[in-house]
N, C-alpha and C positions, 0 to 999 in steps of 0.2 A: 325644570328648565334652569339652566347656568346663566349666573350672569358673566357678558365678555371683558373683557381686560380693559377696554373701555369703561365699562360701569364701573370697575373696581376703583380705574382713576376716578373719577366722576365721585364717586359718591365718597373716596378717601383724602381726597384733595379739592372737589368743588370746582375740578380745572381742568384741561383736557391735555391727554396727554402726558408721558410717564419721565420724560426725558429730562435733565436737570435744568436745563435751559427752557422750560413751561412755563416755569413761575417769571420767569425774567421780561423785561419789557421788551415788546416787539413792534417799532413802529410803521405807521401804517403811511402809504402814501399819499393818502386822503387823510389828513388829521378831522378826526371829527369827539364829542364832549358829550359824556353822555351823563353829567349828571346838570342838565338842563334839559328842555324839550323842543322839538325842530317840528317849523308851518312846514305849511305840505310844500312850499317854491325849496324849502331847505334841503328836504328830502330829494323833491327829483334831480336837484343840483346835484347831494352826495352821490344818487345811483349809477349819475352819469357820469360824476369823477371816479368813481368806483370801476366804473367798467373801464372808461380811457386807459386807468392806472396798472389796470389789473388786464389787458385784452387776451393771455391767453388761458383765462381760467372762468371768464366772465365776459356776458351783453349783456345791455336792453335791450329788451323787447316791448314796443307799445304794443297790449292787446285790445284797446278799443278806448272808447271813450265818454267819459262820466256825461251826467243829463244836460249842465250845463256847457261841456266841451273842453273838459278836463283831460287830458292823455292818464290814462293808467298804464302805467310803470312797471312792466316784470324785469326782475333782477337776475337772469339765471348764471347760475356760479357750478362750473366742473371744467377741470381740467381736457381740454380740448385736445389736447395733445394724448393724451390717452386714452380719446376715442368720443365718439359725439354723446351730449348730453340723450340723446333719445334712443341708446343703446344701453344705460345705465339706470339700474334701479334712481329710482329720485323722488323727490320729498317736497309736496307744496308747502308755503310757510306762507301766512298773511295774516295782517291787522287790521284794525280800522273799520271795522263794516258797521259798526257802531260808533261814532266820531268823536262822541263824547267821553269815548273810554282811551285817552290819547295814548296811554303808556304802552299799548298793543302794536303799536306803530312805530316805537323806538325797539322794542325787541328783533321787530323784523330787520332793521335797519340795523341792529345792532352785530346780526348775526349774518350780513352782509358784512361787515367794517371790520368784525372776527374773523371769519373764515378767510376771508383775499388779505387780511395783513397777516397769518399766519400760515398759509401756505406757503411751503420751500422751508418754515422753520421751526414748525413743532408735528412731529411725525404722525400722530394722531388724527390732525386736523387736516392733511398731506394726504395724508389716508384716503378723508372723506370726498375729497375734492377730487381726486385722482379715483376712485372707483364709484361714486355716487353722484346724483345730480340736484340740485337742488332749486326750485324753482319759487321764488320770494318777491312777494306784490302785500308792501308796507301798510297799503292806504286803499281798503277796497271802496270806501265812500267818501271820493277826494271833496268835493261839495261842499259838504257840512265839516269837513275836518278842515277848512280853508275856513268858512262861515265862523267854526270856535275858537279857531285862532285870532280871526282878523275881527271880530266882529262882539257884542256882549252876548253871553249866555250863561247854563249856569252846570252845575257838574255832571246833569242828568239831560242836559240837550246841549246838540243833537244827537239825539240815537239814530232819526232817523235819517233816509236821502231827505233830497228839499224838493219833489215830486208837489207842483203846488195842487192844493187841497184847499176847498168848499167847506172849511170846519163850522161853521155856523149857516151854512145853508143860505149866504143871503145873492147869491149869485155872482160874490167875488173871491178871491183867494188871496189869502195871506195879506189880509189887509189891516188886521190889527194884533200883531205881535207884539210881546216885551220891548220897552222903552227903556234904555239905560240913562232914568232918570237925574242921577247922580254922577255919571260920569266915570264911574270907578272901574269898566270895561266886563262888569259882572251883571246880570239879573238877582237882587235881592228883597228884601220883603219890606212892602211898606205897610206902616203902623198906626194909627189913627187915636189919640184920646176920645174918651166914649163913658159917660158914665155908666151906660149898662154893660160897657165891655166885661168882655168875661179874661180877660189876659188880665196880667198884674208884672210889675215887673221886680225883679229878682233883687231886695231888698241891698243883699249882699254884691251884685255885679250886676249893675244896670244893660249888661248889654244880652240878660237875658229875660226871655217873656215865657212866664208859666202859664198854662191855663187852671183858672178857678174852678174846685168845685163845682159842681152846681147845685148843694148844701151852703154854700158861703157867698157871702153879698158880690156882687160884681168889684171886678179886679184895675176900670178904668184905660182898658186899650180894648182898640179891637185890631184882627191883623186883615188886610184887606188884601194879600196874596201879593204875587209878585209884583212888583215896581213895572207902571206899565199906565197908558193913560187910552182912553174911548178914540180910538184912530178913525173909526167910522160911524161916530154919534149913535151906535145902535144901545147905548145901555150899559154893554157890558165892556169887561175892560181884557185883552191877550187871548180872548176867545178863538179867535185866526191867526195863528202865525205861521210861520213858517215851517216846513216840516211834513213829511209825507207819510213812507210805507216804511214797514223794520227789514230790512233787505235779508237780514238771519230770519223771514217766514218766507222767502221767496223761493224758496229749491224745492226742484222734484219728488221731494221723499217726504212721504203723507203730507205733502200741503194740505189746506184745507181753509178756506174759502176768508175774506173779511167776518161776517155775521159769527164764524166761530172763531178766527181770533185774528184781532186787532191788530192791523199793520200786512196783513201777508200780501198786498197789492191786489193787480185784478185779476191777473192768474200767475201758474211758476214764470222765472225767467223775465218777469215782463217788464223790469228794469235793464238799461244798456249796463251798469254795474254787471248784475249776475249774469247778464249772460255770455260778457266779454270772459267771465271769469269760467262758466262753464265750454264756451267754445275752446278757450286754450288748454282746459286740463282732461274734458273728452277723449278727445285723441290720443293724446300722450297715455297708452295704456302699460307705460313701464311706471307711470308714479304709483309706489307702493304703498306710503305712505301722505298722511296728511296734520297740519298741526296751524289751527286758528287761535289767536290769541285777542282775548278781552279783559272785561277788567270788569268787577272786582268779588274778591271772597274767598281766594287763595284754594280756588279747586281745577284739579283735572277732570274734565267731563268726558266722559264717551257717551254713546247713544245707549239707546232710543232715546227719542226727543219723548215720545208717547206710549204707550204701556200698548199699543194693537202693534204694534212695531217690532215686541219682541222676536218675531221668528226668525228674524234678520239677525240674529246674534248669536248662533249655534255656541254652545259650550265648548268647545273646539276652538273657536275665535273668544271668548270670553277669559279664556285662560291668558292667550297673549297677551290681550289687556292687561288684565292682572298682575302679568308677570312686568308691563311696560311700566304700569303705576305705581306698582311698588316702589323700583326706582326714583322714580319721579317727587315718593314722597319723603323717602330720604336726601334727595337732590335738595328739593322745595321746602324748608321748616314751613310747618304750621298749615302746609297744603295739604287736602283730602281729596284721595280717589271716588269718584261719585259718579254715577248714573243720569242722564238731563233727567230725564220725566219721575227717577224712583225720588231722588236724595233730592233734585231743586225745583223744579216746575216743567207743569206741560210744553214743549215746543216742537209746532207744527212745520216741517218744511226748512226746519235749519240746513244749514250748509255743511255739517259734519255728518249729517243725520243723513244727506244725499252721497257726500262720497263714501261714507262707508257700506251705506245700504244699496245704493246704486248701482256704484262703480267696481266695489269689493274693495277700497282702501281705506287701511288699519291709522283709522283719524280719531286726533281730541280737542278738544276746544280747553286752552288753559285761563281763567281767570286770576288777571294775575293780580297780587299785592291784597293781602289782609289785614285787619286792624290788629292782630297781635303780633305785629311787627313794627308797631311803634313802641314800645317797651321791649321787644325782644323775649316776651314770655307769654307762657300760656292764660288764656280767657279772648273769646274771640269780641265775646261784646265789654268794651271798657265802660267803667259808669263816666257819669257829666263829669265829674272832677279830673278825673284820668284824662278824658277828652281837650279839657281847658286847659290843663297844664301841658299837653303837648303843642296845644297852639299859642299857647302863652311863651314857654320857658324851650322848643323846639323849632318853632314856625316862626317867632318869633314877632308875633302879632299878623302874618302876609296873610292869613287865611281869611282876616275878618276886615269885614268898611264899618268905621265908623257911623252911627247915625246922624243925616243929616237932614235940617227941617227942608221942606219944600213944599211949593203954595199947588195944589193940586187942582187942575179946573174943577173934577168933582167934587173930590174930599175936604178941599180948604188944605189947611194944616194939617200934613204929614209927616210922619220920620222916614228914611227911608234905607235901609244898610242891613248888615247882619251878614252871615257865614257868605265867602263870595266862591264863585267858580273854581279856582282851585282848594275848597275845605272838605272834599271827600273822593273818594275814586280816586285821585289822582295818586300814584307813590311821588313821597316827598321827593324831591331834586339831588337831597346827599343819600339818597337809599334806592335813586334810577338804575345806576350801573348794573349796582350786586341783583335788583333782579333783572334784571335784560340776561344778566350771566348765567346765571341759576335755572331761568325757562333755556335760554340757548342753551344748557347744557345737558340738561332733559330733553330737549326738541332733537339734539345729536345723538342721546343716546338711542330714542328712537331712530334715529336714520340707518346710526352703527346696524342693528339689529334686523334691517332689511334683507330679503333675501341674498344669501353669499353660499351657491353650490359650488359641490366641488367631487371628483370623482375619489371612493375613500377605498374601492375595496377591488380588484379585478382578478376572475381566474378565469384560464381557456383552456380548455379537455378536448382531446381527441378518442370521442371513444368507439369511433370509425373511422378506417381509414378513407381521406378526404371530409369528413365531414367535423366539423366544429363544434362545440358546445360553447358561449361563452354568459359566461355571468359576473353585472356590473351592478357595483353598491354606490347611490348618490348620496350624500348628504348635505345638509344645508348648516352654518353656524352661525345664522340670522335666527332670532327668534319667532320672525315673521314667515311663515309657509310664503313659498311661490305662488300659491292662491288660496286664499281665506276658504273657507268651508261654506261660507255663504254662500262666495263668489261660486263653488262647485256645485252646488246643489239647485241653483238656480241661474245655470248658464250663463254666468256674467263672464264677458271675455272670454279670448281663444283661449284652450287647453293646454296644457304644457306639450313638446314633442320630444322624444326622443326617437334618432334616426340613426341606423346601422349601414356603411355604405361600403361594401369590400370592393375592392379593386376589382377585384374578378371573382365569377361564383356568384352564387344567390343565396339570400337570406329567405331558408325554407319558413320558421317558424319563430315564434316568441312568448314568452311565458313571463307572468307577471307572479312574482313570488310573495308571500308573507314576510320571511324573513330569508335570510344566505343558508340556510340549512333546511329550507323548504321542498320536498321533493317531489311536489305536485301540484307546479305550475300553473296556470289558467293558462291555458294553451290560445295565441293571437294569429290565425293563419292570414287574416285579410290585411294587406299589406304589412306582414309582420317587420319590415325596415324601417316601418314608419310609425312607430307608437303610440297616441296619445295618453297624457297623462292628466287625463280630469281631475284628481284629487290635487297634482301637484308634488312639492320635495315638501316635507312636514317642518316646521320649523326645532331649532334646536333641542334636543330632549323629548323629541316627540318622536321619533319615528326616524327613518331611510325609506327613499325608493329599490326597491329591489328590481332586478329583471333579468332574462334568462334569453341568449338568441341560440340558435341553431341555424350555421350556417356550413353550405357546400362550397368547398374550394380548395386552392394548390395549398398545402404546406409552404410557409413562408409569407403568404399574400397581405399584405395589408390590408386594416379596414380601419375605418375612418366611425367614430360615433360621434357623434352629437348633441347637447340638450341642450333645449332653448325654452324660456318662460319671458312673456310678459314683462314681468316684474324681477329680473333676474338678469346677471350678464351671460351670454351662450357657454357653453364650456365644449369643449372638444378634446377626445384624445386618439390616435393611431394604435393600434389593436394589430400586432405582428402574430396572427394562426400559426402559433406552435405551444404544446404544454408552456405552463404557466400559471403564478399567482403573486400577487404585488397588493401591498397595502400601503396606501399614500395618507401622510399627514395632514389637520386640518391648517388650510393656507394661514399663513399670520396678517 
């Protein structure tokens, strides 16, 4: 497989687009900043000024609406004027299904704000807008991403919706969550003196707590978990709060039940989230492509989510992969192509795991920003030292709250502070842009690389009078087949068509060739004008459709052929019955 003239820019300049005016500033008509982070009011604002500014290449579209009666927000971006988005291969993009991972939500948003200020002026991006369609929904669990903005938490919540939950069984919900005791708009840990504690604190930098030994006398703390006070007298302290199902176990594709794993709700879909998200990308069976973004650990994931799921991934489709992530890991420094279930952990029912296995589209899930990207070099886990000095001498102390005393109803005297909400997961503020840029530029070149047929070879023989022979060579310069092998082998989606339609006369027969120098066609008599093509056009370096009509008619007659996929735009050419052979270039 070739990489296209797009990867070449892509991976030699980091930018899109070959033209000397790429590199130069193109403004946008929505000014928006991306090395800071935007509430979710910030975001529907920009989708809507996006679209106003930009109306003939982009709407919104509301597809439904979140638990608490949030509108979700689809962004769809294609030049309208050269033909409707649901005629054009197209590419879902979304963030946020995880809330707690914010920076998944500026990439989507970012690659909105990219692509509509750069159409009409980098040819590239012109391209993609003009033959592709792109369908982007920033914020799939607006709720909790509203909740970690407006409200305290702490890096690692909310992952989930805020579906309320009986987490202590006492017959209320969410009745004793984290208390931002402190005020500092973070959940952080409070600290308790204790002679038997077993914590000690760090001779050299008090603002850290080691635990002792337990060969060595007690260390005089004890750590009493997060900042948070008994909201319903039962004893315990943040035991209920807020927070539900993991919306990434909620889809079609091997769910499997609460009791096997935590969070996947009460059955698939059964969030208004997913299933706003699966009723709009259903239907739409020209998206060819898919690409979720979370955070963190600097990997491109594809599926299986779980190891009984492999059969869903024919070596046929595993190649594409391969060929897409490669890419991707020259785009991405310090990023790795990986497998969900082989390389990170089990996951039941994810949302990549259903549209690729489901639907038949070639989806990844990027996690984005890694810790060796705070030094810019290799080692992915930095030690303590490495760690302090980037939030010391880079952060410039924003990561940490002071510790402060507070009279606790239970505890007495406590401290309460330490690493707050933005001191992990998040990419720092002056390193936002360059990755929004980096996944958008990977996320493109997967789009580039969606199907693009085109007719590459045509000969027509007379080797009876009035009757025709003709034979037509397809090929595709997307890396992506017109349908996955999965999708073929298990009936996912119509079949591709090709249709032979002469003005006058009949299409006796058709024959499906190996190759153009094949001379023992599989002979198609039933309806031979009408083809299908199960397998699909092979993606680039992989193969051609070949095919053979034999048709009766007047010398001179026109005919009309056809091919239409799915996941492809139709191509069509006019076939004048007389000798002939013509070889056509691939389109640029």
């Amino acid at each position: 497989m070739k990489l296209s003239s797009l990867a070449a820019a892509i991976i030699s300049a980091s930018s899109l687009g070959t033209s000397a005016s790429a590199q130069s500033d193109v403004p946008s008509k929505v000014p928006l900043e991306f090395n800071r982070y935007h509430t979710l009011a910030e975001i529907d604002t920009a989708l809507q000024n996006i679209a106003a500014a930009y109306p003939d290449i982009c709407r919104v579209e509301v597809i439904g609406k979140s638990l608490q009666g949030r509108e979700m927000r689809v962004l769809v971006v294609s030049n309208s004027k050269a033909g409707p988005d649901s005629a054009k291969p197209a590419m879902w993009i979304d963030g946020g299904i995880h809330a707690n991972e914010i920076q998944a939500a500026e990439a989507v948003l970012y690659t909105a704000w990219y692509l509509t200020k750069h159409h009409g002026h980098t040819p590239a991006v012109s391209k993609l807008i003009d033959e592709r369609a792109f369908y982007l929904l920033p914020v799939v669990n607006p709720d909790s991403r509203d909740a970690w903005f407006t409200g305290p938490s702490t890096p690692n919540n909310f992952r989930s919706n805020l579906r309320p939950v009986d987490n202590d069984r006492d017959g209320l919900t969410d009745e004793d969550g984290p208390d931002d005791l402190d005020g500092d708009g973070s959940i952080t840990q409070m600290w308790k003196q204790d002679p038997s504690g077993r914590w000690e604190r760090d001779k050299d930098d008090a603002r850290v707590f080691r635990r002792v030994p337990s060969d060595k006398p007690p260390g005089g703390w004890t750590n009493l978990g997060e900042e948070g006070i008994d909201n319903d007298g039962d004893g315990q302290i943040n035991e209920d709060g807020p927070g539900g199902d993991d919306m990434n176990r909620n889809w079609p594709a091997g769910w499997l039940p609460n009791y096997v794993q935590f969070g996947a709700g009460p059955f698939p879909l059964s969030h208004p989230e997913t299933k706003a998200v699966a009723d709009f990308i259903e239907p739409r069976t020209n998206i060819a492509a898919a690409q979720s973004y979370h955070n963190a650990g600097g990997m491109i994931l594809r599926g299986p989510g779980a190891a009984f799921r492999e059969w869903a991934y024919p070596e046929t489709d595993v190649r594409v992969y391969d060929a897409l992530a490669k890419v991707g890991e020259k785009v991405l420094p310090y990023y790795k192509s990986m497998v969900i279930h082989k390389d990170l952990y089990t996951v039941h029912g994810g949302f990549v795991n259903w549209t690729a296995e489901t639907l038949g589209i070639f989806s990844f899930t990027n996690e984005l920003w890694t810790p060796q990207k705070y030094y810019q070099r290799d080692g992915a886990n930095l030690g303590e030292a490495d760690q302090w000095l980037w939030r010391d001498r880079l952060a410039f102390g924003q990561l940490f709250t002071g510790y402060k005393e507070f009279n606790h109803p239970k505890h007495g005297k406590v401290l309460i502070g330490g690493l707050n909400k933005w001191s992990s997961r998040s990419t720092p503020t002056f390193l936002l842009e360059e990755e929004c840029h980096r996944n958008f530029a990977f996320t493109m070149y997967h789009a580039d690389q969606m199907p693009s047929v085109y007719f590459r070879r045509l000969s027509v023989k007379e080797p009876t009078p009035g009757g025709f022979e003709i034979a037509l060579e397809i090929a595709n310069k997307g890396l992506i087949p017109t349908r996955s092998e999965h999708a073929r082998r298990n009936a996912i989606g119509r079949p591709d068509l090709l249709r032979v339609e002469p003005a006058s006369g009949s299409v006796l027969l058709a024959g499906e060739l190996d190759s153009w120098d094949d001379e023992t066609p599989m002979l198609i008599d039933n309806q031979p004008g009408r083809c299908l093509v199960p397998g699909g056009v092979p993606g680039k370096g992989s193969g051609v459709l070949t095919r053979k009509f034999y048709i009766e008619g007047k010398p001179g007659t026109l005919a009309k052929v056809v091919f239409e996929a799915d996941k492809a735009r139709p191509i069509e050419i006019t076939i004048e019955l007389k000798p002939q052979d013509s070889t056509f270039s691939e389109p640029q």
